[in-house]
Each structure stands twice: as structure tokens, then as C-alpha cells.
N, C-alpha and C positions, 0 to 999 in steps of 0.2 A: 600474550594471547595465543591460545590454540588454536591451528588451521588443521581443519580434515579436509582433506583437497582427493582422497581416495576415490578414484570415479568406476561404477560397476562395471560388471563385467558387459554388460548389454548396451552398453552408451556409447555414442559416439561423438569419440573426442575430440572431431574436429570442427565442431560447431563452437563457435564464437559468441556467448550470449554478454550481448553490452545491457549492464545494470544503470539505469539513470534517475538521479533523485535531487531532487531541491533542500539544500538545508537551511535554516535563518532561526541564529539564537536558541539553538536547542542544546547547549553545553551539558545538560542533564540528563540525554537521553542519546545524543550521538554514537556515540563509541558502544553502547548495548545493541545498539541499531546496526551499525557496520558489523558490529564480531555477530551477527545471528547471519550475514551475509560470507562472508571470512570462513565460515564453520560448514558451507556448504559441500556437500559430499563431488558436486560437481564441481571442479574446481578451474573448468575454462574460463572464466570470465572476466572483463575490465567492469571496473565500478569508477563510475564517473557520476562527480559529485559540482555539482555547482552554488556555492552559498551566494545569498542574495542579501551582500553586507550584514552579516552578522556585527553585535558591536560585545556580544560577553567570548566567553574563549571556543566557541565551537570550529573556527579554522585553524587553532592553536591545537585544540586536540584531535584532526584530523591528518594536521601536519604529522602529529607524533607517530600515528600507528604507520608501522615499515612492511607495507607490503606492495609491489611493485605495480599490482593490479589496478591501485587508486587513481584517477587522474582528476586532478582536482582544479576548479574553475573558481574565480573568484570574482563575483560584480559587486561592484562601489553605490550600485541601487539594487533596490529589492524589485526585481522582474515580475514579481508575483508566478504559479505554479503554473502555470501553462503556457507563458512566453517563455519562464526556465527549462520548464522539459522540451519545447521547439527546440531552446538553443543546443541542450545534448544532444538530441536526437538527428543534429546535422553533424556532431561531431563522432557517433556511432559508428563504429567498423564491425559487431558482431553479426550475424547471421540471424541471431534472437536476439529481441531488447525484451526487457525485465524492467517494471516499474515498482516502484519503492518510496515510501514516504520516510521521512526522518526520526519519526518515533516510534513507528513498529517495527515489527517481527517477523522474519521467517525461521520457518523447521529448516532442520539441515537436510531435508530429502528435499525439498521444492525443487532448483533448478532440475534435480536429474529426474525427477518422476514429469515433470514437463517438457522438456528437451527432449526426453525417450517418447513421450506421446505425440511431438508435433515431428519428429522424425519421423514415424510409423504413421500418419495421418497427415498428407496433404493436402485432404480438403478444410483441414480447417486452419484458419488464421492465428487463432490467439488460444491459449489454454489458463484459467485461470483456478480455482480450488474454493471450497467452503471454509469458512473462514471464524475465527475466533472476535468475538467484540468484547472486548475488556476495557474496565469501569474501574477505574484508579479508585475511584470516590466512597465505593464499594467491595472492592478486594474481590470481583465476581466477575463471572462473562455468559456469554451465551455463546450460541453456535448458530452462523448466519448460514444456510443453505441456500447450493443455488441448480440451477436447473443443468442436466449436465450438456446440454446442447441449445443456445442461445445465442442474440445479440450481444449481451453484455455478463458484464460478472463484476464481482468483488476488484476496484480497481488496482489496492495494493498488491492481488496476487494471482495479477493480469501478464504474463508473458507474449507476446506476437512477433508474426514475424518482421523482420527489418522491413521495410518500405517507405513508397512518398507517404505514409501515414503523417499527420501534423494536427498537432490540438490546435482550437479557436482561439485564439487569444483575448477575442472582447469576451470570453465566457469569465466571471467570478465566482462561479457557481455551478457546480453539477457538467462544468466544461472534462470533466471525463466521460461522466456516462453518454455525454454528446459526442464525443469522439468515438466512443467504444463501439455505439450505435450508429451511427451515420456514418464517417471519416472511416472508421476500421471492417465492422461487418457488413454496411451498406443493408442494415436491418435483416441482415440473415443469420440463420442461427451456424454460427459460423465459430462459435469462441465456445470451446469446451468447457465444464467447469470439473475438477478431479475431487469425489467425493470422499476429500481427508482434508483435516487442519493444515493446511500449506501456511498460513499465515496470520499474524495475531495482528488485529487494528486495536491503538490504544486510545480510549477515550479518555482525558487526564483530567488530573481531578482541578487544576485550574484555567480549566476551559480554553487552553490556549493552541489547541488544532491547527493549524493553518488553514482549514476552511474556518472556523470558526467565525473569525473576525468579519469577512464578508457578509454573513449574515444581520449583519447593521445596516449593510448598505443597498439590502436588495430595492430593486426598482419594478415595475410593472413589465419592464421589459424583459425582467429577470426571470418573471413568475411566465411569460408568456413563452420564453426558451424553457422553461421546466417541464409544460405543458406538453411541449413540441417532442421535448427529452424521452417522459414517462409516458405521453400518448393516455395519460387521465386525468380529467379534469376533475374530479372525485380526489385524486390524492393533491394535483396543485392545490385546491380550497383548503384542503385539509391542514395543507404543509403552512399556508401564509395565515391561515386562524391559529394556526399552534405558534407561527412565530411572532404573530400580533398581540396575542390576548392569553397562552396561557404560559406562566414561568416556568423557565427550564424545569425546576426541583418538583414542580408537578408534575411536569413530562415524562422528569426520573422516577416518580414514584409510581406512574400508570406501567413505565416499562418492567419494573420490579415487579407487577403481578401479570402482565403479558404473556413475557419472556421465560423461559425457564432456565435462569440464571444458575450457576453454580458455581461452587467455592475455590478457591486457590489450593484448599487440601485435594480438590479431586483431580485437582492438573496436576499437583506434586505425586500423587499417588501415581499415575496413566503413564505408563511407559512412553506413551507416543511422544504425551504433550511437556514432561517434566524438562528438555530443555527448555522452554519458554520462558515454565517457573525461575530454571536455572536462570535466566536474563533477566527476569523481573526485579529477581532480586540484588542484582547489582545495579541497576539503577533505584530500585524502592527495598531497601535493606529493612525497610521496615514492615516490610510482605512479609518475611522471617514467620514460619509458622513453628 
């Protein structure tokens, strides 16, 4: 694997930014996930990885990659994603933590155009980016925008600064934007968001997200933290009649004419965005255009 670890000239290297992520059973998509991390033009950082008992070879192939940065955690039960990120996050020495899910994406500019920004802005806490949603299912994405001065942002390509920050652990559900918002900004617009593709969320085509599964089990009490989360009760009715009454592949097909989706030729074409591509396709060799 190739590491760009080159860090600009304007950055300052002695910021310590801890990467923390949860992995469980993602042997398919691991190692594409880590090298878009690996490939960062900043190249201070430890990435601490915590698997939550995987049982196919996703600690086997985490073992392999030899890069000194890894430190790698291993629980014999699955913590679920918010008592796992607690538990990094006690184990954190950087100055910035970096959140990251197991199956997406970052550009290799992320950390430094981040790091450079909460350097030069100390009134804001967290920096996060606009963000890619890519649809396995579909070979397409859209581009998720966000407001560049807020409570919350895009959680995969949320950076903030080290503190007693701490997720809820009874959350199943939406327990990041409850942090982002309450726990981290104390509802002020506190979390910048940087208006470029920082990060690609992957929607897969066999539904198997890590929030995903939770969505089986929401409760009333789930829908009344959502409420408390988004502060609209317009979008919770919305959210629990779509997950009551209408099938995903209709939900997919209302967002196919929503969104204005576009094709993997226009990411391979985009200078910015064709390393993505370049990742895509080692884990989905069959995105090959």
C-alpha cells in the first residue's frame, strides 16, 4: 500500500489528530477503508481501531497492514457503535479526534484542510465537510450539503476537538447527531462544515450498515430521542411512516428522482474525486467502467 504522509507547508505538525472507528465483520471493505485513511496528506495521526468480535477475517486483515500508527483493540462481544467509540475515546492522546466508519471513505486532503481550519479558529469545536452518498445498488451518489456554521454535520467527516466529549450509550439510533448536538455543540453553531467532498458514506447494496440493523428495533422511546435530536416532529412522523409502511426499494426509487444522483463516470472523470473511484474499485472491481 502507498502512504502520502507529505504534510503542507501551512500545517501544523504538532497536532496529534486520534482516528477512532468501530469495525465488526467488514473483511470486504476494511483494508479500502483504512488505505483512504493511510493516504492522508496529513500524516500525524494514530488510528485506533476497535473490532466488536468480528467472526470472518476482518482482524486478520488489519493485523496484516504494517503501519505503526494502528492500534488495534479487540472485544469478544459486539459493544455496539457508541459504547465502542466511548471506549477509544478514553484511550485517545491526540489533540483532534477523527471519526470514521468501517466502510467509507476519505479524500486524502481531509485531515489537513481540517486541522489547518480548527488551528486558525478557535471558536469552533468540530469541523466537519459535505459529503458524498454512494448507493452500491446503483453505481451513483449524490452530494449531501451542509450548512457551513452549525450544531451538527455529516458524522463520518466530523473532526473535534479532544475533550470530556462522550456518546450516550442507551442511544441505538441517531446517538451521534445526539452527541454532535447536545454533548459536543451544546446547540450552538459551533461545528463548521468545509464546502468540498471530505468524505464518501457508503450505502451497500446488501443493506448491511451498522446502523442498519437497529432499525428493527426501534421503540417509542427511540422515535421520542429523534424528536428531541431533529427538534421536528414533521420529520420523526415522517421517518416512522417510512420505516412502518413504505419498502426500502420505494424509498430507493422516490430518492432516484429527489436527488440528483450521478454516475461513477463523472467521479472517474473529477480530478478531486477520482481517488474515491480509485478505492471503489478495489473493494467493487466490478464498478470497472
Amino acid at each position: 500500500m502507498v502512504h502520502n504522509n507529505k504534510m503542507p507547508k501551512f500545517m501544523n505538525a504538532n497536532a496529534l489528530v486520534s482516528i477512532i472507528m468501530c469495525s465488526y465483520n467488514i473483511e470486504r471493505y476494511i483494508e479500502t477503508t483504512i488505505q483512504s485513511m493511510l493516504n492522508q496528506t496529513y500524516g500525524h495521526f494514530e488510528l485506533l481501531i476497535l473490532d466488536n468480535g468480528s467472526t470472518d477475517s476482518t482482524v486478520e486483515r488489519i493485523k496484516n497492514i504494517n503501519d505503526d500508527r494502528i492500534r488495534l483493540f479487540e472485544s469478544a462481544e459486539n459493544l455496539g457503535p457508541y459504547k465502542g467509540l466511548n471506549y477509544l475515546l478514553d484511550r485517545a492522546k491526540g489533540n483532534y479526534v477523527a471519526i470514521q466508519d468501517h466502510d467509507d471513505l476519505w479524500h486524502p486532503e481531509k485531515l489537513a484542510l481540517q486541522v489547518d481550519f480548527l488551528d486558525k479558529n478557535a471558536h469552533f469545536l468540530g469541523c466537519g465537510s459535505n459529503t458524498i452518498e454512494f448507493f452500491e445498488a446503483f453505481k451513483a451518489y449524490y452530494i449531501k450539503y451542509r450548512k457551513e456554521a452549525d450544531a451538527v454535520t455529516t458524522h463520518v467527516s466530523l473532526v473535534f476537538r479532544n475533550g470530556p466529549y462522550r456518546y450516550d450509550e442507551e442511544f441505538q439510533f441517531e446517538g451521534d447527531h445526539y452527541f454532535m448536538r447536545f454533548n459536543l455543540s451544546k446547540e450552538q453553531d459551533v461545528i463548521h462544515s468545509i464546502p468540498k467532498l471530505l468524505a464518501l458514506h457508503r450505502r451497500r447494496s446488501d443493506n448491511a450498515n451498522l446502523n442498519t440493523k437497529w432499525f428493527k428495533r426501534l421503540t417509542m422511546q427511540h422515535y421520542k430521542r429523534h424528536y428531541k435530536v431533529t427538534g421536528s416532529l414533521k420529520g420523526t412522523i415522517m421517518f416512522a411512516f417510512n420505516r412502518f409502511f413504505i419498502p426500502e426499494n420505494w424509498l430507493m426509487y422516490v430518492k432516484r428522482r429527489v436527488y440528483d444522483f450521478r454516475s461513477l463516470a463523472s467521479m472517474q472523470q473529477d480530478v478531486f474525486l477520482k481517488p474515491y473511484y480509485d478505492l471503489l474499485l478495489i473493494s467493487n472491481p466490478e464498478f470497472k467502467i
